[in-house]
C-alpha positions as CSV (number, residue, x, y, z in Angstrom):
1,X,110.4,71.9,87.3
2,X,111.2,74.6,89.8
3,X,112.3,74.3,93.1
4,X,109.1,76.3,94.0
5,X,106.8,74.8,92.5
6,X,108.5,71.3,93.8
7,X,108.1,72.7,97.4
8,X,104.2,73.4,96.6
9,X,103.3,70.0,95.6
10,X,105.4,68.8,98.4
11,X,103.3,70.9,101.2
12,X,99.7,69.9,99.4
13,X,100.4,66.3,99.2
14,X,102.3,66.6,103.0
15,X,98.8,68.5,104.3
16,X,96.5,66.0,102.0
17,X,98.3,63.5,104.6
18,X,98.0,65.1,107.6
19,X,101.7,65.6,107.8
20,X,101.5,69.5,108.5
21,X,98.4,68.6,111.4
22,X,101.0,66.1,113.2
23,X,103.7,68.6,113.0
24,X,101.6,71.3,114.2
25,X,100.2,69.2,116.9
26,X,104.2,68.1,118.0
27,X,104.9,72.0,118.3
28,X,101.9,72.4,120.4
29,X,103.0,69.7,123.1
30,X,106.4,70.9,123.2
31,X,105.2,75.2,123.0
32,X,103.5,75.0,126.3
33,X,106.6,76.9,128.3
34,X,106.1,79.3,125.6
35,X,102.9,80.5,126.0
36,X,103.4,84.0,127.6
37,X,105.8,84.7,124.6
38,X,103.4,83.5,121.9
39,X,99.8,85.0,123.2
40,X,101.0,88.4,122.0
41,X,100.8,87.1,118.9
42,X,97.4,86.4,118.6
43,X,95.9,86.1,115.2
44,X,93.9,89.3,113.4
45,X,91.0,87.3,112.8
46,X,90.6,86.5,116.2
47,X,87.5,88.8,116.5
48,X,86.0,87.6,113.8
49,X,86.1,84.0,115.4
50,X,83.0,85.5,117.7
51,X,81.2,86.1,114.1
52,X,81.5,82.2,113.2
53,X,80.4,80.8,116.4
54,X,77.0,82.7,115.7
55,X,76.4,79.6,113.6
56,X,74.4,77.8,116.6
57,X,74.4,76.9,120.5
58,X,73.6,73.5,120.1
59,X,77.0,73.6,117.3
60,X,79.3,74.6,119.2
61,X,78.1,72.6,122.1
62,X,78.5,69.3,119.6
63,X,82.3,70.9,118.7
64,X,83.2,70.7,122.2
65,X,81.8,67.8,122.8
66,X,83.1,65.5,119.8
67,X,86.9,64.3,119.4
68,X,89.3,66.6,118.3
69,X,89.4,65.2,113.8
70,X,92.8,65.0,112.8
71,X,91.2,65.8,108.4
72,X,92.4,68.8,107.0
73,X,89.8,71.4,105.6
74,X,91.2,71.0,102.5
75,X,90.6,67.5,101.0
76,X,91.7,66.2,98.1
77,X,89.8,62.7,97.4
78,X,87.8,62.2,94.7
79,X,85.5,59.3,96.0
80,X,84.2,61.0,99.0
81,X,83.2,64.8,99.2
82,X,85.0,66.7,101.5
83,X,83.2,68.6,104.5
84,X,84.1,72.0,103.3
85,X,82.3,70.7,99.4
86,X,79.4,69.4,101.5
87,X,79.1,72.9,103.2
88,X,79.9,74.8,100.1
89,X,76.8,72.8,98.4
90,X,74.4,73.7,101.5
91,X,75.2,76.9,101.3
92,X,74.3,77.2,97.6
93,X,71.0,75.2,98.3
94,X,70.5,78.0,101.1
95,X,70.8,81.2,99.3
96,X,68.7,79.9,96.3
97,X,65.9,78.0,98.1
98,X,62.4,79.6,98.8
99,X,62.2,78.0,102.0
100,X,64.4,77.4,105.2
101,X,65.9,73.8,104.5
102,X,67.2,71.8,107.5
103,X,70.0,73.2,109.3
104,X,73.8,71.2,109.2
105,X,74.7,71.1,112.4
106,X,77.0,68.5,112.8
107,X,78.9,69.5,109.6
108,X,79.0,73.4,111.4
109,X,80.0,71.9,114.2
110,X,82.9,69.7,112.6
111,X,84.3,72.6,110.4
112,X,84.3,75.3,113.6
113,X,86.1,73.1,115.8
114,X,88.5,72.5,112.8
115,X,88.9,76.5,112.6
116,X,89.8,76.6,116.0
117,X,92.8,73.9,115.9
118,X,94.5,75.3,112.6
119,X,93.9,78.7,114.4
120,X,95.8,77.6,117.6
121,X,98.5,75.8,115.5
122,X,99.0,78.8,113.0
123,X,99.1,81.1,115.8
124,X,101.9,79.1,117.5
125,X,104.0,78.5,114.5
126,X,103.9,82.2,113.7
127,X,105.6,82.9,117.1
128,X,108.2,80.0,116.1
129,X,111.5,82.0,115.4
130,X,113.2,78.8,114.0
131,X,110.8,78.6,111.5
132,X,112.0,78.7,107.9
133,X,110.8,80.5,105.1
134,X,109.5,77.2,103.2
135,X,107.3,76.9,106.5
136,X,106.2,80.6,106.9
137,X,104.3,80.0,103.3
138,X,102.8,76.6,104.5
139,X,101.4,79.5,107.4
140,X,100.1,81.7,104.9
141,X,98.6,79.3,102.6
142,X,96.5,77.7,106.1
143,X,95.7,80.8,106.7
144,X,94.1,81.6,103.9
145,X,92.3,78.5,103.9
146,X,91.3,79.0,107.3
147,X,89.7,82.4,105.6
148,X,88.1,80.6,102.8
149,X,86.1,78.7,105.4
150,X,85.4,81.4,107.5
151,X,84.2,83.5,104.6
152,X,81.4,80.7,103.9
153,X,80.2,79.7,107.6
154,X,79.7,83.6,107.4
155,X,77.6,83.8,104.7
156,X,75.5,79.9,105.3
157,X,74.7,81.6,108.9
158,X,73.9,85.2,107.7
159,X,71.6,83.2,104.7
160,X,69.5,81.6,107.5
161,X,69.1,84.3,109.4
162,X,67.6,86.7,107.1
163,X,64.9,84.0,105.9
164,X,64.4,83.3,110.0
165,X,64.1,87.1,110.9
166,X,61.6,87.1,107.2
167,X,59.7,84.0,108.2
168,X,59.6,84.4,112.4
169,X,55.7,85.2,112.9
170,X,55.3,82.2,110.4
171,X,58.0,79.9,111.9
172,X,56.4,80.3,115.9
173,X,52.8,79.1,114.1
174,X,54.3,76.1,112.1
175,X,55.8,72.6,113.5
176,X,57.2,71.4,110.5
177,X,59.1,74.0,109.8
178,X,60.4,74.2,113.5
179,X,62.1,70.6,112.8
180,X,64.6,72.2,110.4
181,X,66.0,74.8,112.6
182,X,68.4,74.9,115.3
183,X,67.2,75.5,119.0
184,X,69.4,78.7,119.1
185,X,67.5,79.4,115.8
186,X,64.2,79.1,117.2
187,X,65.1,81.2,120.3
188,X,66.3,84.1,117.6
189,X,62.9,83.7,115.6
190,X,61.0,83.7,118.7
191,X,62.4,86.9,119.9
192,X,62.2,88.5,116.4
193,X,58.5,88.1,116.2
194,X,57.8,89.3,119.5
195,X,59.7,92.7,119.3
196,X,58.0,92.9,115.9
197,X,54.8,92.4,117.2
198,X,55.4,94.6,120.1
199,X,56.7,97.5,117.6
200,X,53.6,97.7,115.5
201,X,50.8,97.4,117.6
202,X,52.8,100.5,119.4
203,X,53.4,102.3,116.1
204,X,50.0,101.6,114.5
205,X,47.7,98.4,116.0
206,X,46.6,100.2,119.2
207,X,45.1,103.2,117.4
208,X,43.0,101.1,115.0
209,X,39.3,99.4,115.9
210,X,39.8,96.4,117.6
211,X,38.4,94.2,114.3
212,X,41.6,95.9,112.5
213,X,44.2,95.7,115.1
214,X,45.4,92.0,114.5
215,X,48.4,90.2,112.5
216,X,46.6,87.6,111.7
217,X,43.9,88.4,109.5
218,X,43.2,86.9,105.8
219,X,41.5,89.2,104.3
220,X,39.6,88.5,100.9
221,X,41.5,89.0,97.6
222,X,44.7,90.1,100.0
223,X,47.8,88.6,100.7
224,X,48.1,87.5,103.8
225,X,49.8,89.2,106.4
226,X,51.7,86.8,108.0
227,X,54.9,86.5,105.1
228,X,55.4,82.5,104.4
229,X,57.9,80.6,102.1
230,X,56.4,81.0,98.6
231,X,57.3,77.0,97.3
232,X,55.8,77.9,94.1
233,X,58.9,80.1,93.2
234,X,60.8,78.4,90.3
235,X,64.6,77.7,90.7
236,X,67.4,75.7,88.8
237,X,67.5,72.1,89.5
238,X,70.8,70.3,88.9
239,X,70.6,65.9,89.3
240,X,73.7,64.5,91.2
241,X,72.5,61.0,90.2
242,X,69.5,59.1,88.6
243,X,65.9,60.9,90.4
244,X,63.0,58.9,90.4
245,X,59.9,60.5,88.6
246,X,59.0,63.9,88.7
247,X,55.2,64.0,89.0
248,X,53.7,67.9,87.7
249,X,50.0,67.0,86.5
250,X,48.4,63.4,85.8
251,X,49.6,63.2,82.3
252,X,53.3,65.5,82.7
253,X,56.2,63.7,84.6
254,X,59.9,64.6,84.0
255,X,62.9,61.8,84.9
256,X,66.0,64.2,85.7
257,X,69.2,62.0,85.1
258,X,72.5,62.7,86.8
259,X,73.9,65.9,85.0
260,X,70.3,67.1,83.9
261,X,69.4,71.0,84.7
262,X,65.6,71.9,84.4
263,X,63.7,74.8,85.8
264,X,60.6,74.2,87.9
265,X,58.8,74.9,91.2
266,X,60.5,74.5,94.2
267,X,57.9,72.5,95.5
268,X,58.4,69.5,93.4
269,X,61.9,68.7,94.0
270,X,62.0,69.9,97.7
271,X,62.3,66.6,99.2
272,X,64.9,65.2,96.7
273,X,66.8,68.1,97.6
274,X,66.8,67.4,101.2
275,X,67.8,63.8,100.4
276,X,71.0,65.1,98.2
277,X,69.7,63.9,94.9
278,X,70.0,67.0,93.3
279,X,71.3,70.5,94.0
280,X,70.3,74.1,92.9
281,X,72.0,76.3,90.4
């Protein structure tokens, strides 16, 4: 075997550990004289940073507020599923669900205060001259980790945005679907449906008759004009374990076992997908 590829299996099982975090952490207590050196060496990424923490107020207000977590983003047990799998899986569930499904805030809030520490320690190590060149690829391979996760808080937020800014006039009218957003969420919705509002009775609304100047009609044989979740919309269903009856009609029920895929209305398996009994494809 190499010496590279030795030296690679060295840094994953010394990061798995939290060897690289303690090290980092060491070089963070005793940097402190070096600070004016090392904050012109601030990280390129740094502006997108302000992107992430679009995620939620009430997130970053748990981040602050919880003990820094000493886990590294990348985890490699097998028993437990690691926060960035659980965030990957949510995000999935997010982009092919109908519907708004409850927001993660704690898990947000976990993985952006993570972001910020291996920021602060990779931006510090890069301004380390004594650094060696084993080290300067543990950097680059944080880095990009650091990216990875970025990449997906990016998308999760930007996934519930568009189906809040889609579904505003409808969320503002309906409680239940209020509980599964964030405050900062609800604010965004809230605004969203008033500009809206505001834009087409200016455009249009004013200069109809009064019985046609309203959002909120339902006219006959019509779609509605507020737009809704439509829970009837069919998506793929995978089981992560054993699901308990599947109820369609009287006489048609399905049993999904773990490892089963089927294709049916959202509707029928929204709860078990809140629960984590199964996933979408």
């Amino acid at each position: 075997m190499s010496s590279s590829s030795t030296s690679a299996m060295d840094w994953e099982a010394q990061y798995a550990a939290g060897v690289f975090e303690a090290n980092t952490a060491a070089l963070l207590r005793s940097g402190k004289s070096r600070k004016s050196r090392i904050g012109s060496l601030a990280l390129d990424s740094d502006d997108e940073d302000q992107d992430i923490t679009m995620a939620s107020a009430s997130a970053s207000a748990s981040a602050r507020a919880r003990p820094a977590s000493t886990a590294p983003i990348l985890d490699t047990r097998q028993d437990d599923e690691s926060p960035i799998s659980q965030l990957t899986r949510h995000w999935i569930n997010e982009r092919h669900a109908p519907d708004i499904l409850p927001a993660q805030e704690d898990l947000l809030a976990s993985l952006l205060d993570h972001i910020r520490r291996q920021s602060d320690a990779v931006q510090l190590l890069r301004g380390e001259p004594s650094a060696s060149e084993e080290e300067h690829i543990r950097i680059m391979l944080v880095q990009m980790e650091v990216e990875r996760v970025k990449f997906i808080v990016r998308s999760y937020v930007r996934t519930r945005l568009f189906k809040i800014e889609k579904f505003a006039r409808f969320i503002m009218t309906d409680t239940t679907i209020q509980t599964r957003i964030t405050t900062a969420e609800r604010a965004h919705a809230s605004r969203h449906a008033h500009l809206t509002d505001r834009h087409f009775h200016t455009s249009v609304l004013q200069s109809l008759p009064e019985t046609q100047s309203h959002l909120d009609d339902t006219p006959i044989f019509m779609p509605p004009m507020i737009t809704k979740p439509d829970d009837s919309r069919a998506v793929f269903v995978h089981a992560l374990r054993d699901c308990p009856p599947i109820r369609f009609h009287e006489d048609l029920t399905l049993e999904m076992k773990r490892g089963h895929i089927s294709l049916m209305p959202f509707s029928f398996i929204e709860q078990l997908l809140v629960r984590g009994d199964v996933e979408l494809l």
